[in-house]
C-alpha atoms as one frame of an Amber mdcrd trajectory, in Angstrom:
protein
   8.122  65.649 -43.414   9.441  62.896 -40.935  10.148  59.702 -44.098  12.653
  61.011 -46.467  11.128  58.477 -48.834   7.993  59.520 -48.467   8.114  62.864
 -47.937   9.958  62.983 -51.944   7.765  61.052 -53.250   5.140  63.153 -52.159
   6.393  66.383 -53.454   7.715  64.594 -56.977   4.218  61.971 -57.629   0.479
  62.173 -58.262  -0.960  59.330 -56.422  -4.951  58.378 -57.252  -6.323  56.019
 -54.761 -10.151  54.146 -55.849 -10.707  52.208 -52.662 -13.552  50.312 -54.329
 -14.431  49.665 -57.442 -17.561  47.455 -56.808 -18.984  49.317 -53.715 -22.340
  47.659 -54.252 -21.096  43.809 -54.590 -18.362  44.655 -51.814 -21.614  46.052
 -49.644 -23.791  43.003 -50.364 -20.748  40.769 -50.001 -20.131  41.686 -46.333
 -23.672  41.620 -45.205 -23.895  37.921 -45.456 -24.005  35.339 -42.422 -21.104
  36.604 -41.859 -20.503  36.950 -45.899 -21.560  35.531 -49.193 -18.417  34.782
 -50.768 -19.428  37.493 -53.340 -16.957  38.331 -56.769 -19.465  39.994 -59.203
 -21.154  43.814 -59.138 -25.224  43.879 -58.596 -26.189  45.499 -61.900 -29.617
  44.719 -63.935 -30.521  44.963 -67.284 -33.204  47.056 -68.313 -36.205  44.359
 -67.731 -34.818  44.036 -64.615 -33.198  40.380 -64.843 -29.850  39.832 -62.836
 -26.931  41.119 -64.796 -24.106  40.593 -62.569 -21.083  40.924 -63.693 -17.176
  40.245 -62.811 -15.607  43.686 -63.445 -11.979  42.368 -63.567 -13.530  40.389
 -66.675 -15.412  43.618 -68.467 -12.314  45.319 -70.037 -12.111  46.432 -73.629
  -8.971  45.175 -74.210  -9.419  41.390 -75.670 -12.503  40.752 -74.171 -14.316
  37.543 -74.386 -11.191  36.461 -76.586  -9.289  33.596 -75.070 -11.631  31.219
 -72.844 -10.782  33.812 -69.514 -14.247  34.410 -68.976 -17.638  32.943 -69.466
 -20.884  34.073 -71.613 -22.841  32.733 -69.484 -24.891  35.114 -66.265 -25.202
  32.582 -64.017 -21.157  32.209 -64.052 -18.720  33.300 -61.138 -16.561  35.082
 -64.553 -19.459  36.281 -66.734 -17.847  38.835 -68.638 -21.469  41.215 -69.171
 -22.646  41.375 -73.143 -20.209  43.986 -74.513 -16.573  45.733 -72.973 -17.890
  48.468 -70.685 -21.066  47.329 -69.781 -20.985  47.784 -66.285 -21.210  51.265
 -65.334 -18.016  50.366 -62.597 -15.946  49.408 -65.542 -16.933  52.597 -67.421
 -15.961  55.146 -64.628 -12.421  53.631 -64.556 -11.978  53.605 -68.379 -13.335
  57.469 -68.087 -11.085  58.355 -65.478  -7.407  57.044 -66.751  -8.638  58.001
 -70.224  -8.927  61.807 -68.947  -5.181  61.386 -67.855  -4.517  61.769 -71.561
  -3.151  65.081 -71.834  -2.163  66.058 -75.574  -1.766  62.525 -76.765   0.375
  61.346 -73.810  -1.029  59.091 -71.131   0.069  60.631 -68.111  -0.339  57.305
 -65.394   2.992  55.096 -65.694   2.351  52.818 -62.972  -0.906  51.215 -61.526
  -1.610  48.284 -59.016  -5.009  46.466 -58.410  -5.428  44.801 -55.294  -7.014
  41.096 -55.066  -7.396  38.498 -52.786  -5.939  36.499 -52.157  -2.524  33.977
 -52.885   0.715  36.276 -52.128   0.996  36.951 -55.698   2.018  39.671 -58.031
   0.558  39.748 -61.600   2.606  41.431 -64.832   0.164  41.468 -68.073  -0.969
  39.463 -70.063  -3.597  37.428 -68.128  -5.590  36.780 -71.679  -2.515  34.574
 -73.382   0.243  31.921 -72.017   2.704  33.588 -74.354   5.321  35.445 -72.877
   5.756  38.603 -75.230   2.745  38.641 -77.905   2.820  41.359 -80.922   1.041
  43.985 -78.857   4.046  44.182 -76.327   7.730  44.308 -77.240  10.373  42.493
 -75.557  12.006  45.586 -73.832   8.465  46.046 -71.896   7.989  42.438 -70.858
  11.605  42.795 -69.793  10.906  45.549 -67.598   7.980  44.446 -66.462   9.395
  41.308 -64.840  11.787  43.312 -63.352   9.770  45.637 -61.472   7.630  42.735
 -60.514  10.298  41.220 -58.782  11.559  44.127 -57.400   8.626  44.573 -55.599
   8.154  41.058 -54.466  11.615  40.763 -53.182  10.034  43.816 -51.033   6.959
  42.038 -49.640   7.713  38.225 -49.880   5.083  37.666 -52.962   5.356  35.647
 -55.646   6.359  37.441 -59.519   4.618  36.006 -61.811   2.983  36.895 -65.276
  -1.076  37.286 -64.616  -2.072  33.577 -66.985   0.587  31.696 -65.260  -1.738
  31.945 -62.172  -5.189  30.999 -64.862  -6.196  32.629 -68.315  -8.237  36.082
 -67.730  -9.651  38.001 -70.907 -10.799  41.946 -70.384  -9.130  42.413 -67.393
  -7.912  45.599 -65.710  -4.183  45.355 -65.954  -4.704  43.476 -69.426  -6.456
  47.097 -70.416  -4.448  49.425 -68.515  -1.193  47.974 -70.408  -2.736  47.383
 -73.653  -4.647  50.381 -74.172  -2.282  52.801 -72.648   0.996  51.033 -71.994
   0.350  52.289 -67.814   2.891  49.273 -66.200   0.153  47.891 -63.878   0.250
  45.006 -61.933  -2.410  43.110 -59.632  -1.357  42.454 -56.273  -3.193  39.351
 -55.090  -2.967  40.034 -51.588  -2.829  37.431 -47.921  -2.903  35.244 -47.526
  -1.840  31.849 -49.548  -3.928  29.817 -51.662  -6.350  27.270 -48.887  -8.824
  24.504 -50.185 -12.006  26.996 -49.805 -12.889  30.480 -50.253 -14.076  30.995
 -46.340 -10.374  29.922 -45.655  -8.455  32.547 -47.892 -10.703  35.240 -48.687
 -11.371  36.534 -45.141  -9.064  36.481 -42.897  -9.450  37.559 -39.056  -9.315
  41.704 -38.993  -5.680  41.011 -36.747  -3.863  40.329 -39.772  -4.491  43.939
 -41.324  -1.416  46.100 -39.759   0.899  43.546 -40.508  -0.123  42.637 -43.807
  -0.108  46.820 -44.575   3.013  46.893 -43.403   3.851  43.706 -45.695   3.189
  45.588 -48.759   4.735  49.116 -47.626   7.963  48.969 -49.089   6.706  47.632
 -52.369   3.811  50.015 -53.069   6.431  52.949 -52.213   8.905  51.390 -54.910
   5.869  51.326 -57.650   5.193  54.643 -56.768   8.639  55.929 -56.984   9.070
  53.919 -60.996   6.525  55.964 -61.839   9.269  58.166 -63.109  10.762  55.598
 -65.213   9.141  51.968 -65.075  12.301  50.779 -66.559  14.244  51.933 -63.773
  14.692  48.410 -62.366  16.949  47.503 -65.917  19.284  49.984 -64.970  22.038
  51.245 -67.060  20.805  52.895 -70.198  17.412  52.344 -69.789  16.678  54.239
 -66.606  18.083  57.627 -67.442  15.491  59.393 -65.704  16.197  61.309 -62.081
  14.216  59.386 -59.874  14.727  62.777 -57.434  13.222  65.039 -59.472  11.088
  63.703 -61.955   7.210  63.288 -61.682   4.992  60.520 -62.705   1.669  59.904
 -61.835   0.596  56.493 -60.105  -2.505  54.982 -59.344  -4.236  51.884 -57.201
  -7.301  50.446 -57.518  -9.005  47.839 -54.876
């Protein structure tokens, strides 16, 4: 009632916010001396072993395909023994797939937030190629666009996801390829630094600013829900930004 922008996007949008995805390695993470520089979730098998996996490598959608993960448990990227194996990875699957109403995927847009390099990701992550045979050249168009039509909105860098390293069964790799959602991975501040204590947690002064950062961006995702090829423009983005609706979603 006091943003224009907001206040439409409000009444026009569906917005589903998952503020963690990995409470339990985010929770063990932070109760380190100070933390434990922490990336995977805290699962077990069923003999009670150590299990844990990284989620953003747990996808069903080419998983364990293209050397973006590793086999191996003791590994910072072990991928877990088959696509949905951690019950994290599961719940998300669950939830977009019940956006499917009567054969439509009802998400357009999706953003996954990371840390840390001032980057934002367009799929693929699993393959260098620019447009494989599972996306056609008007989406990988249009995904660029919006990309960097967001980053010339918070400073980032647009970039597609395996120009940054190769990553197999990730979230946006799934999110795109299973249900064409646009979906992007924000990786947040701030720049790449030589070590992980110097990048991954920065002091807790940065956080209204770096909010702030990403404000306009986030708001211009939410509003292409309507039409992610809005950002083309001409033909391609016939749909009225002011009145129609589509769903968005962020994950952390």
């Amino acid at each position: 009632g006091t943003d224009e922008t907001v206040t439409r996007l409000v009444d026009t949008r569906e917005v589903f916010i998952i503020f963690a995805l990995n409470p339990d390695g985010m929770r063990h993470d932070l109760t380190g001396t100070p933390y434990r520089a922490w990336r995977k979730n805290l699962q077990r098998d069923a003999a009670g072993s150590a299990m844990y996996t990284d989620l953003n490598r747990n996808y069903g959608y080419r998983w364990g395909c293209c050397r973006g993960s590793s086999g191996k448990r003791s590994a910072l990227t072990y991928r877990g023994p088959a696509p949905f194996s951690a019950s994290e990875t599961r719940a998300m699957r669950d939830f977009v797939n019940g956006r499917v109403v009567n054969g439509v995927q009802q998400i357009r847009a999706h953003v996954t937030l990371h840390t840390n390099g001032e980057l934002i990701l367009w799929p693929y992550g699993y393959t260098k190629t620019n447009v494989p045979s599972d996306m056609s050249a008007l989406d990988h168009t249009a995904l660029v666009a919006l990309g960097r039509a967001m980053a010339a909105r918070n400073g980032y860098v647009a970039q597609q996801s395996s120009d940054l390293y190769l990553t197999d069964g990730d979230q946006i790799d799934w999110m795109y390829g299973r249900h064409r959602i646009f979906s992007y991975t924000y990786e947040l501040f701030p720049t790449e630094k030589a070590t992980v204590w110097g990048d991954h947690y920065p002091d807790d002064s940065f956080i209204a600013a770096q909010t702030e950062r990403n404000r306009k961006a986030l708001l211009h995702l939410i509003d292409r829900a309507a039409c992610p090829y809005a950002d083309l423009g001409g033909g391609h983005a016939a749909a009225d930004r002011d009145t129609a609706s589509g769903p968005a979603a962020a994950s952390d």
